[in-house]
Backbone bond lengths (Angstrom), bond angles and torsions (degrees), N, CA, C in turn:
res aa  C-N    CA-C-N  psi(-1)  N-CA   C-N-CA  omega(-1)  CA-C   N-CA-C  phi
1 X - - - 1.465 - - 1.534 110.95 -
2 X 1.476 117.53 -44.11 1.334 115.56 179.00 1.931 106.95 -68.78
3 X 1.287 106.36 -0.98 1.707 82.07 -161.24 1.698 81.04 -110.66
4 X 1.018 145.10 -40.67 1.892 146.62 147.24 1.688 104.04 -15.58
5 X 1.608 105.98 -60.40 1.254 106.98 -167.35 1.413 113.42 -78.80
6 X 1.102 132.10 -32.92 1.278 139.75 141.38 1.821 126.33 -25.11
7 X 1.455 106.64 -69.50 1.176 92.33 162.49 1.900 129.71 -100.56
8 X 1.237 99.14 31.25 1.514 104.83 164.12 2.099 116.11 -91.06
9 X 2.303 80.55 -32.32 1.803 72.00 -165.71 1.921 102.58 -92.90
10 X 1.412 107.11 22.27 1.754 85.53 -161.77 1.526 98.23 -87.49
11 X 1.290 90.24 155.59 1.814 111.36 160.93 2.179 92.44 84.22
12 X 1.266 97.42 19.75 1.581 94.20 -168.45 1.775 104.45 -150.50
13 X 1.251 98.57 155.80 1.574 106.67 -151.56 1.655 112.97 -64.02
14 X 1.474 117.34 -17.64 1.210 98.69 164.75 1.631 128.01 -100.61
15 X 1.438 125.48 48.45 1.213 133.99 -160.13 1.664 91.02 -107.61
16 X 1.059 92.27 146.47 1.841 103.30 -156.45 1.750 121.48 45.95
17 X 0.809 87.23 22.36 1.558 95.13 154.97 1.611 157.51 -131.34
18 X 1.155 91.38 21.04 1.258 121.00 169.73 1.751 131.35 -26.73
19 X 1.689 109.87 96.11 1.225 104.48 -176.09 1.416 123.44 -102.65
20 X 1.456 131.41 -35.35 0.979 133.99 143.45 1.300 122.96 -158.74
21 X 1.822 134.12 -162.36 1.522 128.92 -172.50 1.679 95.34 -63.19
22 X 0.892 131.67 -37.88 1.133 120.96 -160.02 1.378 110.24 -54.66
23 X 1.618 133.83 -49.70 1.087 174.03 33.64 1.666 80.85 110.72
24 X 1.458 92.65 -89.46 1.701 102.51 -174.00 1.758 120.81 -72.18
25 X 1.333 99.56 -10.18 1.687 102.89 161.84 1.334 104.62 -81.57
26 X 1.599 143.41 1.95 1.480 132.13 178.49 1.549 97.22 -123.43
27 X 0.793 110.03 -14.54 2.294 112.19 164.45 1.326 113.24 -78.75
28 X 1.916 109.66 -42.03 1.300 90.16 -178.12 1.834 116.57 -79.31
29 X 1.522 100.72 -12.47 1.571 93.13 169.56 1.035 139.17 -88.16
30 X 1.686 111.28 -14.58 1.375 149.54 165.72 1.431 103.31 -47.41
31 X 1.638 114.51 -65.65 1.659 135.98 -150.61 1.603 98.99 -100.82
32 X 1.381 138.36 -42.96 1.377 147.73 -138.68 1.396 93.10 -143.53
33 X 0.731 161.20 -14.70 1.948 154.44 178.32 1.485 111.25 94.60
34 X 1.419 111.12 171.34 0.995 137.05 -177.11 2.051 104.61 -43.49
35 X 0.892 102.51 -78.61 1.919 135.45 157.95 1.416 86.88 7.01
36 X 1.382 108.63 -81.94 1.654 119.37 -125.43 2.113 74.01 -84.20
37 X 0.870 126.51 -47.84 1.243 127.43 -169.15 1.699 111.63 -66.01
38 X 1.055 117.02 -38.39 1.903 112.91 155.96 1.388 108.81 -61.22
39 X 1.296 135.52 -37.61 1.072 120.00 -178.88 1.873 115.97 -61.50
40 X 1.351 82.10 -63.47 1.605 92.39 173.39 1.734 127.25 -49.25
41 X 1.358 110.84 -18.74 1.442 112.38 153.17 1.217 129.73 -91.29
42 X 1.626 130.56 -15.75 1.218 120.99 176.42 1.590 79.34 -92.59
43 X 1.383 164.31 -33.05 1.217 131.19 166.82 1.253 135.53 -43.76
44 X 1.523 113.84 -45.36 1.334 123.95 169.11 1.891 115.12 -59.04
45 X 1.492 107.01 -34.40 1.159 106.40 -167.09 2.093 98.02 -62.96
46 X 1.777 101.27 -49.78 1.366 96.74 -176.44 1.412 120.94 -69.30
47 X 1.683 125.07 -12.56 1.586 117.83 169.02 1.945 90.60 -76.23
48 X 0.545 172.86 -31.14 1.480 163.79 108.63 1.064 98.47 30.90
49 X 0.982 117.16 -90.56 1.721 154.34 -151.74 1.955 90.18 -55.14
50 X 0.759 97.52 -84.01 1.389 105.28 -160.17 1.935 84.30 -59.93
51 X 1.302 127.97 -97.90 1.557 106.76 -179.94 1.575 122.25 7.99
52 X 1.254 120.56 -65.41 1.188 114.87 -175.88 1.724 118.73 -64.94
53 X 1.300 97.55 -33.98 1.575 112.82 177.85 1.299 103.15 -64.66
54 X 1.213 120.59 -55.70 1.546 112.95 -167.83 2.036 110.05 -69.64
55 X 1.664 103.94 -43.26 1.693 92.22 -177.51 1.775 110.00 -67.64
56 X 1.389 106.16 -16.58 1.655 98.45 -176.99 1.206 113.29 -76.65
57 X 1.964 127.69 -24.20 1.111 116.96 -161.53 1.306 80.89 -101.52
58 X 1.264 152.23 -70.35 1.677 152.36 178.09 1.863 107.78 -12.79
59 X 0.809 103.22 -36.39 1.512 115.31 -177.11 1.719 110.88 -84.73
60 X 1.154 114.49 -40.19 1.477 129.43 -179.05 1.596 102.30 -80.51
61 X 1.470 121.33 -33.39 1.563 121.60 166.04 1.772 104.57 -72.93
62 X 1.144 124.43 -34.13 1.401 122.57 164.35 1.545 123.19 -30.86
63 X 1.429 84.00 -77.02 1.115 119.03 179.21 1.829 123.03 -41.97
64 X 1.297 90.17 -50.96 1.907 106.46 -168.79 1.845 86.00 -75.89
65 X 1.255 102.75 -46.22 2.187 99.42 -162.22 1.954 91.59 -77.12
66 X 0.858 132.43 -14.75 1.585 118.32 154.68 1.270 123.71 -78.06
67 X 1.594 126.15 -26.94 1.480 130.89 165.17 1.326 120.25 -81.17
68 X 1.373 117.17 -11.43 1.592 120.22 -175.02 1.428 122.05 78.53
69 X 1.094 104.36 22.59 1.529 122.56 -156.18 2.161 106.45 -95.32
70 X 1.148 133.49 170.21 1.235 103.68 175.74 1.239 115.86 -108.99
71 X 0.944 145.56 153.81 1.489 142.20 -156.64 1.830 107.80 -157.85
72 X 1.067 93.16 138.10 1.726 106.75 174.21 1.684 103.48 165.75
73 X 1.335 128.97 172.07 1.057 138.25 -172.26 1.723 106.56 -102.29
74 X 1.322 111.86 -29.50 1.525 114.69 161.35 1.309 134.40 -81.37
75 X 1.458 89.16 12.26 1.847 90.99 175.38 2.032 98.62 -106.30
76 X 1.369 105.73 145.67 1.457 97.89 -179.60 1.688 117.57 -86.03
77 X 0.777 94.43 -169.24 2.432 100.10 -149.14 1.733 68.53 -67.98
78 X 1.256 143.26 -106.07 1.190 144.20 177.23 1.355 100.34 15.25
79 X 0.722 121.72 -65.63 1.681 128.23 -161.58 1.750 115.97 -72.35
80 X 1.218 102.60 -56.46 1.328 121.01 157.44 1.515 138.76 -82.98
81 X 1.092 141.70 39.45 1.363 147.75 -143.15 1.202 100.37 -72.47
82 X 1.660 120.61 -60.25 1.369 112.77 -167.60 1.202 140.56 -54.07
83 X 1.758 86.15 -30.01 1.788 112.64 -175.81 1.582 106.61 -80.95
84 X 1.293 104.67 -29.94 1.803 99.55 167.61 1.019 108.21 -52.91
85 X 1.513 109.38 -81.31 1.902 128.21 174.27 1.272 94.90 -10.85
86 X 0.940 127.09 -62.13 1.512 131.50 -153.96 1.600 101.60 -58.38
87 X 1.180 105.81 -77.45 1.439 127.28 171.34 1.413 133.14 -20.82
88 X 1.664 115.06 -44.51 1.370 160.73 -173.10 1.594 97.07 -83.45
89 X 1.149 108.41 -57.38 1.659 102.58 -166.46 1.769 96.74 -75.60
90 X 1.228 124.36 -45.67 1.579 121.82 -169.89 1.051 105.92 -66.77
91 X 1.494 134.91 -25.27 1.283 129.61 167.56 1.448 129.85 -64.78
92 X 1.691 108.45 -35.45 0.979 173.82 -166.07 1.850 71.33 -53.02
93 X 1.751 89.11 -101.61 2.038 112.82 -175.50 1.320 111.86 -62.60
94 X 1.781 134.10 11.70 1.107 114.09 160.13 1.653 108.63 -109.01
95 X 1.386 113.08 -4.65 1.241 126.55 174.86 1.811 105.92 -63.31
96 X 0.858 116.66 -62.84 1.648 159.73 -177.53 1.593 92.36 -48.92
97 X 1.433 136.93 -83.83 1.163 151.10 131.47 1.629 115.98 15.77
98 X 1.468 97.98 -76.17 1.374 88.82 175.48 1.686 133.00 -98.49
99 X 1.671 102.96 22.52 1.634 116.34 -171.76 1.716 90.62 -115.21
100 X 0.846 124.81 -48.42 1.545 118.98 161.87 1.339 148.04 -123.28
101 X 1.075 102.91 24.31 2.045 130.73 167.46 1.826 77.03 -67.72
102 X 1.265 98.45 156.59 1.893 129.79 159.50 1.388 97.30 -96.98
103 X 1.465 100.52 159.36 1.218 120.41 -162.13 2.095 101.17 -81.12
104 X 0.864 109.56 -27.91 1.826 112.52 173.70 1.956 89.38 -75.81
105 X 1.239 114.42 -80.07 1.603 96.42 -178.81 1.419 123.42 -23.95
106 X 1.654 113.13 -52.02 1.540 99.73 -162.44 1.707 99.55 -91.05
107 X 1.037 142.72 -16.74 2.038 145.54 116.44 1.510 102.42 13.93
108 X 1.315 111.46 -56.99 1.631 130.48 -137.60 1.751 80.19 -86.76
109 X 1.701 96.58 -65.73 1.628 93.10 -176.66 1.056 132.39 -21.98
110 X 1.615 100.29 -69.21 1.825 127.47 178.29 1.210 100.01 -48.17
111 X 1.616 141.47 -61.90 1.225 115.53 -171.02 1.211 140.79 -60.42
112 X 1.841 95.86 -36.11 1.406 96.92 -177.44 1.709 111.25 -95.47
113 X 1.006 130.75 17.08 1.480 139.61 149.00 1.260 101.72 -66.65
114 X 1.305 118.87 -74.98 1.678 119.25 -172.66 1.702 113.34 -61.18
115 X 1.237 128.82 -19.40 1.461 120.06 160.58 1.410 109.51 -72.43
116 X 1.631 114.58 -45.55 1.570 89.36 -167.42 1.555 115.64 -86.75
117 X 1.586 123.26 -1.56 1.444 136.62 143.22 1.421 129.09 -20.03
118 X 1.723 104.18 -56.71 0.800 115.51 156.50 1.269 136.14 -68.91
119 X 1.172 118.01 -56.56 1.620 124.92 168.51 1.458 106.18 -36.03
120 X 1.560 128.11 -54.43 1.613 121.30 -174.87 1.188 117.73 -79.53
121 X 1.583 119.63 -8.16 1.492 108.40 176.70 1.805 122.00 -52.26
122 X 0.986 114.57 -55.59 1.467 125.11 -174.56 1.387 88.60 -59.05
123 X 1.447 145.15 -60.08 1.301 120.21 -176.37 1.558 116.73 -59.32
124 X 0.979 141.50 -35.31 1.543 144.63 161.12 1.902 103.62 -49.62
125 X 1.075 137.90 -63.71 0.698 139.93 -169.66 1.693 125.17 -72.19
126 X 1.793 98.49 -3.31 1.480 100.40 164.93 1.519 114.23 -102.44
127 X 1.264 109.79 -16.12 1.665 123.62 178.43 1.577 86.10 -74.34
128 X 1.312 139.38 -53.01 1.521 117.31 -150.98 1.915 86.24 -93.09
129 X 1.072 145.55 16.31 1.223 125.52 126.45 1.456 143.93 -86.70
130 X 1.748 93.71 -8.80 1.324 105.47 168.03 1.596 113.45 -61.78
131 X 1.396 117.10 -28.88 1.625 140.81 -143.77 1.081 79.43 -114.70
132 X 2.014 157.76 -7.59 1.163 110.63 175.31 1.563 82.05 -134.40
133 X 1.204 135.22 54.44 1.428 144.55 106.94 0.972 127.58 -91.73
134 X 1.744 132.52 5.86 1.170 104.62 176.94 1.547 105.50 -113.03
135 X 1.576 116.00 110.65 1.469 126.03 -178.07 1.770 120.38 -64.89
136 X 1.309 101.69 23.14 1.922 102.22 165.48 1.840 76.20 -101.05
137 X 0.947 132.55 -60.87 1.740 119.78 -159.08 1.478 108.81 -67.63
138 X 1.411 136.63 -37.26 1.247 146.06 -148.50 1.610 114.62 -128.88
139 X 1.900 116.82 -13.28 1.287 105.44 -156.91 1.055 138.21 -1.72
140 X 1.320 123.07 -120.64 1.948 118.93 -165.37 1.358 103.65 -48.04
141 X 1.792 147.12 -1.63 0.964 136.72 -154.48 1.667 97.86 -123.96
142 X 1.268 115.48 16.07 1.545 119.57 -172.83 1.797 93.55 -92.77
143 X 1.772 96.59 141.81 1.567 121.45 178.56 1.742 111.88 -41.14
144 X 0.982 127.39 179.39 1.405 124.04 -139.86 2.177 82.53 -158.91
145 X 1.346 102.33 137.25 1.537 86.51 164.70 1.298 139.16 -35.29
146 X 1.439 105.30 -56.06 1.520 114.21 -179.76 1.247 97.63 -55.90
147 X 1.326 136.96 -81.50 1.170 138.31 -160.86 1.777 117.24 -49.43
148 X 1.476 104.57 -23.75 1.736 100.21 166.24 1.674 100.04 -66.11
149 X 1.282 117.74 -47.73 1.130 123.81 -153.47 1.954 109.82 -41.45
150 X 1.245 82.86 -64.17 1.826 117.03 158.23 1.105 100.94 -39.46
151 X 1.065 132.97 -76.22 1.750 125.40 -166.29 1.730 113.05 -73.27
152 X 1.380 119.53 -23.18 1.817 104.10 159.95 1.379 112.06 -61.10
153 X 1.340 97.46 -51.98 1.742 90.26 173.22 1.382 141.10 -41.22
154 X 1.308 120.21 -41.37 1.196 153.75 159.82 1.933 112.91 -58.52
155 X 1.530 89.81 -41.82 1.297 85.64 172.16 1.574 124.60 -99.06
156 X 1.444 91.26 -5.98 2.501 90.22 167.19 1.367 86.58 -103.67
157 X 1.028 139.00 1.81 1.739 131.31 156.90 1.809 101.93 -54.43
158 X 0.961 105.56 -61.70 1.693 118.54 -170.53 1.324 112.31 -64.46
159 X 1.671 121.38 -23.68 1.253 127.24 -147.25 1.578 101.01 -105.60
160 X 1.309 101.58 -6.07 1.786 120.42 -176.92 1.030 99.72 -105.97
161 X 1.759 135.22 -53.75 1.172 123.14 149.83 1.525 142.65 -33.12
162 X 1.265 93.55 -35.86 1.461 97.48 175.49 1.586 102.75 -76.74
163 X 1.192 127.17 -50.69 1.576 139.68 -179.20 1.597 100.13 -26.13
164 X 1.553 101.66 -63.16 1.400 110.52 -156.93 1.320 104.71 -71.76
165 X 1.510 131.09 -23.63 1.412 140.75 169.54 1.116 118.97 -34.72
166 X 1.525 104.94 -55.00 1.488 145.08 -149.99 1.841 87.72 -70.91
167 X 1.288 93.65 -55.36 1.863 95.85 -156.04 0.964 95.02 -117.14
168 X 1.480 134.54 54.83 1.531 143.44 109.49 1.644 120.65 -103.00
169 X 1.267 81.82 -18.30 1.772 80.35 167.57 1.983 123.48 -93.14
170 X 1.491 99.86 -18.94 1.542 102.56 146.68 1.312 136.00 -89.49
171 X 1.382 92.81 -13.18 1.657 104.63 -170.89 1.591 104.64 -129.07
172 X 1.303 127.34 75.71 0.978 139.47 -138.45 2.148 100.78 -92.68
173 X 1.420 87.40 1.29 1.445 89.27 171.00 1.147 122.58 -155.88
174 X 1.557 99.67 51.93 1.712 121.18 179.94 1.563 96.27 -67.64
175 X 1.479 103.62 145.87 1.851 114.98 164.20 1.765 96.81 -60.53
176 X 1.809 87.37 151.68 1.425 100.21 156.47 1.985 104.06 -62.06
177 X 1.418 108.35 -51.73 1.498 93.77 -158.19 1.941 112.91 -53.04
178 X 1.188 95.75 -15.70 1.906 103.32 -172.58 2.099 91.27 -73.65
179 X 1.275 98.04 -53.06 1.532 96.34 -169.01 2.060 100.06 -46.57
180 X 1.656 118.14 -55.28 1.220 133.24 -165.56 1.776 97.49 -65.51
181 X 1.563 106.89 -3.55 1.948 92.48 -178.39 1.414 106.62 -102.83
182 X 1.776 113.36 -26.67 0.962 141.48 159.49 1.906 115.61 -35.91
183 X 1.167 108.33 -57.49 1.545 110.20 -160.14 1.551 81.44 -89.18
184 X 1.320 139.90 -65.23 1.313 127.74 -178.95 1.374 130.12 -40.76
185 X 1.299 117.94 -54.33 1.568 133.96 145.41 1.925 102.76 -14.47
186 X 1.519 95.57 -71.54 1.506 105.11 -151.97 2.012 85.89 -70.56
187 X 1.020 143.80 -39.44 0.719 127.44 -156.25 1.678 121.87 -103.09
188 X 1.009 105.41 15.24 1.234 139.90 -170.97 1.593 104.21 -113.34
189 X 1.406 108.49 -19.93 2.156 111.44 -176.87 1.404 85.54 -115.81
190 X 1.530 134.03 -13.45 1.592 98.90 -178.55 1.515 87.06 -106.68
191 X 0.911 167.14 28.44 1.677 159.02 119.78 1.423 100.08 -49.61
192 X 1.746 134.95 -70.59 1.104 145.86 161.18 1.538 96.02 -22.01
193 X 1.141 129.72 -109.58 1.716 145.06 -173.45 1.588 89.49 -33.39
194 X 1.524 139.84 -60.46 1.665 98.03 -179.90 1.062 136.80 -49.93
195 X 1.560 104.84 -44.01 2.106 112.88 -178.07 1.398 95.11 -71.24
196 X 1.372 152.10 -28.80 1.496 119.19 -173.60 1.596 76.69 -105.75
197 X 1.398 163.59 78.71 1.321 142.50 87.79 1.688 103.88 -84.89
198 X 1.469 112.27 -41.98 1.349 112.32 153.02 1.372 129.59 0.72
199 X 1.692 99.12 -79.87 1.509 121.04 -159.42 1.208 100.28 -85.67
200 X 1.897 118.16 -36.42 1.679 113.92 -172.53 1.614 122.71 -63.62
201 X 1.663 105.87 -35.76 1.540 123.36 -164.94 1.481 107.30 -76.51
202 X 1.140 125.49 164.32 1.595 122.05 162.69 1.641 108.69 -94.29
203 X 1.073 98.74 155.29 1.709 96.04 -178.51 1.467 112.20 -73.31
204 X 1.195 117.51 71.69 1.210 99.78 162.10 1.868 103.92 -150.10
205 X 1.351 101.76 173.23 1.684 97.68 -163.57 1.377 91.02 -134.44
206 X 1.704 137.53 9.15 1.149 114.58 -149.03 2.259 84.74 -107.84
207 X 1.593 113.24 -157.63 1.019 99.50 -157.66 1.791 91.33 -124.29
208 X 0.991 127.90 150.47 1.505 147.07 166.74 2.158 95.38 -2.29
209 X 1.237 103.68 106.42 2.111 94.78 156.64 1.269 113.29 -54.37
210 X 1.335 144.61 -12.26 1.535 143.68 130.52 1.282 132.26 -6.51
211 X 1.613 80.08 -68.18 1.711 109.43 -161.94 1.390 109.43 -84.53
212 X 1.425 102.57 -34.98 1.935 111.77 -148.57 1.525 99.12 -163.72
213 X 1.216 109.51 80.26 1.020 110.99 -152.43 1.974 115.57 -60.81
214 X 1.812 122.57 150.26 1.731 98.71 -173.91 1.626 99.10 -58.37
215 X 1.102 130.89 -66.61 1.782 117.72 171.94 1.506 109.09 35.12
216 X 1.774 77.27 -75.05 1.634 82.05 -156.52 1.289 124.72 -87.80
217 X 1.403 118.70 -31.47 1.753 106.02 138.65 1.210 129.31 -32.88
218 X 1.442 128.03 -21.62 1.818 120.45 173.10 1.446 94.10 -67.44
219 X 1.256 114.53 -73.91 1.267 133.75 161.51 1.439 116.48 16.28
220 X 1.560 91.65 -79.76 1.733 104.45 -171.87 1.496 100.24 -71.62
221 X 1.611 146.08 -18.20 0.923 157.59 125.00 1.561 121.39 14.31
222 X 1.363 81.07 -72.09 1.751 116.06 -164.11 1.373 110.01 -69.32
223 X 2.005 110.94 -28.50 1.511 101.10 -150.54 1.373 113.88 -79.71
224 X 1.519 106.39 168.74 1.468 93.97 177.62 1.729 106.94 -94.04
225 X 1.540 122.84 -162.58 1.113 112.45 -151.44 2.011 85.22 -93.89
226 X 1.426 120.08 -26.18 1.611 105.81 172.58 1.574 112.17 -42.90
227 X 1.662 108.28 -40.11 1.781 106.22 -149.67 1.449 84.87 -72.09
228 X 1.209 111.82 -41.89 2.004 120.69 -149.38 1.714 81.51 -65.94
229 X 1.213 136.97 -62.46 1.991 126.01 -178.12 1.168 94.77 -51.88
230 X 1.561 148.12 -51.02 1.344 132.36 -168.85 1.062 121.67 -75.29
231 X 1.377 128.88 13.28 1.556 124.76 -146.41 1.504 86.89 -116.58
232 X 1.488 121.19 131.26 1.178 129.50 175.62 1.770 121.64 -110.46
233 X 1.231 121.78 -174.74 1.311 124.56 166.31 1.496 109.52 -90.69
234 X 1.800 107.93 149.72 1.326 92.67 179.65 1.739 105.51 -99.48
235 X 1.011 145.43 137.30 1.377 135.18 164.93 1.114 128.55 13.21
236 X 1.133 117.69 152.42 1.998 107.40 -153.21 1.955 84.37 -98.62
237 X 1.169 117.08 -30.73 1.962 109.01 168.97 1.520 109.39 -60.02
238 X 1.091 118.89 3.71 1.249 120.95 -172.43 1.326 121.36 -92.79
239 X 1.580 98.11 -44.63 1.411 143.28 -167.14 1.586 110.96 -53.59
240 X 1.505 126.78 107.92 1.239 120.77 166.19 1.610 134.21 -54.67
241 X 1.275 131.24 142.64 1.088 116.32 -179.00 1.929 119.39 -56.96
242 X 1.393 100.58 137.35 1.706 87.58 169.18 1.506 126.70 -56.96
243 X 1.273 110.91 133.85 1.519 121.01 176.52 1.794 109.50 -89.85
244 X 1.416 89.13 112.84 1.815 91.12 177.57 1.798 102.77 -110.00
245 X 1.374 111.34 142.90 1.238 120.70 161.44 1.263 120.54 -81.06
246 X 1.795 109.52 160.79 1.887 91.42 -168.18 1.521 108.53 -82.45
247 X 1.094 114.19 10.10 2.042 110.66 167.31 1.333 95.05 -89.13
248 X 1.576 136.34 -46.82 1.732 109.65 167.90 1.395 122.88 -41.33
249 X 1.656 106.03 -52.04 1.343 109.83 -164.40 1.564 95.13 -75.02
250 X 1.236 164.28 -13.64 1.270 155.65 175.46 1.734 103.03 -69.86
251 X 1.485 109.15 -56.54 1.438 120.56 -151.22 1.985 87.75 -82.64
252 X 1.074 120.17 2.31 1.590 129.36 176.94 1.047 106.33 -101.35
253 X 1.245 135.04 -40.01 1.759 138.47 -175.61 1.482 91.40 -76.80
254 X 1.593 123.89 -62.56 1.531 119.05 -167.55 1.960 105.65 -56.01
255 X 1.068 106.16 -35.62 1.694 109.87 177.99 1.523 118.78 -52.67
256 X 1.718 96.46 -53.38 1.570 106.20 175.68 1.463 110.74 -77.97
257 X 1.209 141.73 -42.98 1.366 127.59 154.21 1.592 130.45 -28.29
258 X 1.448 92.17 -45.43 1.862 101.44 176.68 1.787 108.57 -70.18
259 X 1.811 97.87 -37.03 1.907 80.18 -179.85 1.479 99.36 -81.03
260 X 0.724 153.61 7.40 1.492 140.04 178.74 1.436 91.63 -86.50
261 X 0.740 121.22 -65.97 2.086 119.29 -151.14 1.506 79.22 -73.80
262 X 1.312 158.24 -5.80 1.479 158.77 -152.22 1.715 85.78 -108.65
263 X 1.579 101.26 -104.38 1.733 74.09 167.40 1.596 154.89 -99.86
264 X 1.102 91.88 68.65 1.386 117.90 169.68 1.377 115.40 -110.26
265 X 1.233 127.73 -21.44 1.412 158.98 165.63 2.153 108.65 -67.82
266 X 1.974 93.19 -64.36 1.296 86.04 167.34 1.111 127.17 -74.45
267 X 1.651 119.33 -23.24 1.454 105.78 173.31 1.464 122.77 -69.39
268 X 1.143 117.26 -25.78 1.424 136.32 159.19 1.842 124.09 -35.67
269 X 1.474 92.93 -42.36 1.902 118.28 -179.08 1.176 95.84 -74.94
270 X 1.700 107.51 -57.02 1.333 101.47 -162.14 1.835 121.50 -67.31
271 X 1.302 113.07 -24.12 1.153 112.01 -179.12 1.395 128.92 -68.70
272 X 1.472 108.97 -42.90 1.260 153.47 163.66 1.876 91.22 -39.73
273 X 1.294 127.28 -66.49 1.219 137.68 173.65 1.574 117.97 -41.54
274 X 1.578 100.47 -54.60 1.704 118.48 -163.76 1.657 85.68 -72.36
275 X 0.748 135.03 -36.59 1.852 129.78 -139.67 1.777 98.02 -95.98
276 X 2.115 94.63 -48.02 1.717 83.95 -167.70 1.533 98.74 108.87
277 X 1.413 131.84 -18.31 1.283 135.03 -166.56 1.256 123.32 -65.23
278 X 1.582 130.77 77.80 1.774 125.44 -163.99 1.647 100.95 -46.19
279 X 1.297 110.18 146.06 1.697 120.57 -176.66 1.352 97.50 -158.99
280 X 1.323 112.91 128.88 1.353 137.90 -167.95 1.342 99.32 -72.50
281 X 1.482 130.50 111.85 1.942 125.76 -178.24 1.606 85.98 -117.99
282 X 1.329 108.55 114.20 1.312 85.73 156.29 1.742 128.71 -93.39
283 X 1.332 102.09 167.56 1.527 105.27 174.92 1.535 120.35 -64.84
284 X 1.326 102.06 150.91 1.202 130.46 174.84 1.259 130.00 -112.71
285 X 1.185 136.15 61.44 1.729 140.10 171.58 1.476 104.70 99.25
286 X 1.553 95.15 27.54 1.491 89.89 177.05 1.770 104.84 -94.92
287 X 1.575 93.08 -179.76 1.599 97.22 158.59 1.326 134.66 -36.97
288 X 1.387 138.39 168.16 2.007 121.46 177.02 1.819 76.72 -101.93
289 X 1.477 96.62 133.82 2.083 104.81 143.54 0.973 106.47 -53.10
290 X 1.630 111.58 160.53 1.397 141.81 -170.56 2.030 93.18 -68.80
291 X 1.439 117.45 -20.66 1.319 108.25 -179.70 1.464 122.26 -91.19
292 X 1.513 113.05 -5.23 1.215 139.69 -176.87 1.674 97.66 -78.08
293 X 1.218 71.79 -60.37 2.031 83.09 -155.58 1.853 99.59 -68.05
294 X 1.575 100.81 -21.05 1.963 89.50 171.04 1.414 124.74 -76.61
295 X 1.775 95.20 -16.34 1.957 100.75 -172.93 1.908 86.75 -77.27
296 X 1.107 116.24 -64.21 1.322 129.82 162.77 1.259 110.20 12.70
297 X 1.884 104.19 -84.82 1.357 104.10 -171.55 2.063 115.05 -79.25
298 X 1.063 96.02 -18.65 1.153 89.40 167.79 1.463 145.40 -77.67
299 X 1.493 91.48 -20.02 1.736 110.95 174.37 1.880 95.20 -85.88
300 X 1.529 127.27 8.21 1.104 103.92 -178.45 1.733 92.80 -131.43
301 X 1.194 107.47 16.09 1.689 101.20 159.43 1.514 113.31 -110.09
């Protein structure tokens, strides 16, 4: 979409200005015809479609595997009640939502969905590396050093991103140079924090002889590539508890500390937004106001 919209708006008055699909559903019919612009709305209509399908049922699997309840799409409504219920009602309040929300309310939605989206990605994305080192869930198919190595990276990539999210969406007129001290800063403490998790941890990634036993790491070792496609999970009652080291559990407390004050911050924006309530933010590495720069010169004559 950005690389369409890109070369639909250049050399023409709405290029960097981008307000929303609607916007570019009347350029592309404006600039490109009727055609290309039906297409592009029954596309949008079906990324819709499926979006909503996928966060309502993802949420309803949430939901049912925290209640103990059974859940899957191949079990019938009989079978599954709760996870319907579940399903039924979220469809239910986004139906509702978007047939009589105002257009600034459902504004409000979109943004603050997509801020705190962001904000939880990096936490999602350290649980599903937690989940593909641990070889009772994944055996022969569990991450490999190098490949963790790669994926922290990837994941304080996101975690700076998310940072900077955070405090442009409260600080809605932070300097570029604060954002550019920001990613250097941040990236400059997770190089630091790898070599001393580096030097602190022992090399190893595998899980407690307790838990999982070494055995069976030779094992998964050994297999050939038929066993490793045949090789399944065993039952989640089966399933040992995960073994965390105390540099997980440190670099997990500092994570969950950061999303809390993250959104606690956006819920903070957002309310501030919904209500109308003026609240004094001050700036951050921005420019001085014209009232700044008059105390300024005057406190220096």
């Amino acid at each position: 979409m950005m690389a369409f919209c890109a070369a639909l708006f250049a050399g023409r008055p709405e290029f960097g200005n981008f307000t929303d699909t609607g916007a570019v559903l009347t350029a592309l019919d404006k600039y490109v015809g009727p055609y290309s612009a039906t297409i592009f709305a029954i596309a949008l209509l079906d990324a819709c479609l499926i979006g909503a399908a996928a966060v309502s049922l993802s949420t309803s699997y949430a939901i049912a595997d925290v209640l103990r309840v059974r859940h899957s799409l191949h079990r019938k409504v009989t079978d599954a009640i709760g996870f319907y219920v579940a399903y039924g009602i979220l469809i239910f309040i986004a139906a509702g939502l978007v047939a009589f929300a105002s257009d600034a309310l459902l504004g409000l939605f979109v943004s603050a969905v997509q801020a705190l989206a962001g904000v939880l990605l990096p936490s999602a994305t350290v649980f599903l590396l937690l989940l593909c080192n641990d070889k009772a869930v994944v055996g022969p198919w569990s991450n490999g050093p190098k490949l963790n190595v790669f994926t922290g990276a990837i994941i304080w990539s996101l975690v700076l991103l998310s940072i900077i999210l955070t405090v442009a969406t409260v600080f809605p007129d932070v300097a570029d140079s604060t954002i550019l001290k920001i990613l250097i800063g941040g990236s400059l403490l997770g190089l630091c924090g790898f070599v001393f998790s580096f030097a602190a941890r022992k090399r190893s990634y595998d899980v407690p002889a307790a838990a999982y036993g070494n055995d069976q790491d030779h094992r998964f070792a050994k297999m050939t590539m038929l066993e490793r496609r045949n090789w399944r999970m065993p039952p989640l009652n089966r399933l040992p508890a995960l073994h965390m080291t105390l540099m997980t559990k440190v670099w997990m407390g500092v994570l969950r500390g950061y999303l809390l004050i993250a959104v606690a911050l956006i819920g903070f924006k957002v309310f501030v937004a919904a209500t109308g309530v003026e609240v004094s933010i001050p700036q951050i590495g921005g420019t001085p106001t014209s009232n700044d720069a008059a105390t300024s010169n005057t406190g220096s004559k």
